[in-house]
C-alpha positions as CSV (number, residue, x, y, z in Angstrom):
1,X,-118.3,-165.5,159.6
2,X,-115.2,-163.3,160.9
3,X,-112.1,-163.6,158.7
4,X,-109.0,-165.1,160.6
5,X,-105.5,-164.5,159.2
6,X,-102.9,-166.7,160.5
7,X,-100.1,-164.4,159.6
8,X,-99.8,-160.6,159.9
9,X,-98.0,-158.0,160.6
10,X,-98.5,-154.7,161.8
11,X,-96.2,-151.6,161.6
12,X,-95.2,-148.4,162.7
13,X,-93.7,-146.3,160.2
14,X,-91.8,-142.8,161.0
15,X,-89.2,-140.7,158.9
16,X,-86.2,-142.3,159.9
17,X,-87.7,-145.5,161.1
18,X,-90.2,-148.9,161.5
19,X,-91.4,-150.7,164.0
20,X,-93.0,-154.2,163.3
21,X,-94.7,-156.9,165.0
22,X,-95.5,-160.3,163.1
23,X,-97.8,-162.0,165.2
24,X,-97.6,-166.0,163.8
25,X,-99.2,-168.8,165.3
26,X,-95.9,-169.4,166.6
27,X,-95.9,-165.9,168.6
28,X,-95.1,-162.4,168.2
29,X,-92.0,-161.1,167.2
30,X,-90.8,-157.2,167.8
31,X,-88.3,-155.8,165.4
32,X,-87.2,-152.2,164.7
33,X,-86.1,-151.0,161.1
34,X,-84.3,-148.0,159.4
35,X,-86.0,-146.1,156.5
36,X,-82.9,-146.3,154.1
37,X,-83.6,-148.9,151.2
38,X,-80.9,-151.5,152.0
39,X,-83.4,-152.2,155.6
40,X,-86.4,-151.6,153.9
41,X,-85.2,-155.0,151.6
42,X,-84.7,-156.7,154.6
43,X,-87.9,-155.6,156.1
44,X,-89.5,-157.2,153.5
45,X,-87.8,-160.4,153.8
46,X,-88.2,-160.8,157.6
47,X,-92.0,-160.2,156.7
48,X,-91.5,-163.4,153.5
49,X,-89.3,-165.3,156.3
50,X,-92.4,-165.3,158.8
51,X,-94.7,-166.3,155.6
52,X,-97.5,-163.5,156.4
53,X,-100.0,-162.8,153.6
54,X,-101.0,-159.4,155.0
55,X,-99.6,-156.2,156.5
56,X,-101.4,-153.1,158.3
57,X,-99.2,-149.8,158.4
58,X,-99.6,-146.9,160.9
59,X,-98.1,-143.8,158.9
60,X,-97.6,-140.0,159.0
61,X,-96.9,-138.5,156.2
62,X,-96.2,-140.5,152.9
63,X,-93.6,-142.4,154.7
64,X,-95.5,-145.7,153.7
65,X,-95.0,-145.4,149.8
66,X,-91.5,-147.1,149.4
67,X,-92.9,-149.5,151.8
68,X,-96.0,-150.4,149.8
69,X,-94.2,-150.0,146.6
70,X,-91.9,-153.5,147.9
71,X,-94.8,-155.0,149.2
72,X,-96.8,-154.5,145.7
73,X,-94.0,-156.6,143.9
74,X,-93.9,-159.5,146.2
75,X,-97.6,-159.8,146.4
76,X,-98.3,-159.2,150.1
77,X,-101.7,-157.3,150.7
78,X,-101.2,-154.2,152.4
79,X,-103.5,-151.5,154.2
80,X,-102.8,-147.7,155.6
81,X,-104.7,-147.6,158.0
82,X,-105.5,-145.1,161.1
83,X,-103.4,-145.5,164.0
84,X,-106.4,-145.8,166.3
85,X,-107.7,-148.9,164.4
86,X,-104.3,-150.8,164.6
87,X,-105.1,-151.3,168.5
């Protein structure tokens, strides 16, 4: 039986910025973030506004760790994963 999450969101992270993509069954929405902790908060909650349970993240670097660090406390399941399997 496949899993099927209703709610997700997939990101893009780079030094200076994010690009995410909740895909609801509502649609997809497209949004572009800064790295600087004030748009990393709201980041967070444009991911609790859309009500997704589960976020993939494309990163270089350690540029993911303040990003997994917010995640952690609101109780969102997170993976790092490779860019080739966010396709």
């Amino acid at each position: 039986m496949d899993v099927v999450i209703e709610r997700a969101c997939g990101m893009d992270v780079h030094k200076d910025n994010i690009t995410a993509c909740i895909i609801t069954p509502e649609g997809k929405e497209i949004q572009t973030f800064s790295t600087k902790t004030v748009f990393l908060l709201q980041l967070v909650d444009w991911i609790k506004q859309h009500r997704c349970t589960h976020v993939a993240m494309e990163s270089t670097s350690v540029y993911w760790k303040p990003i997994v660090n917010l995640l952690e406390a609101e109780d969102i399941e997170f993976l790092v994963v490779n860019a080739q399997h966010m396709k």
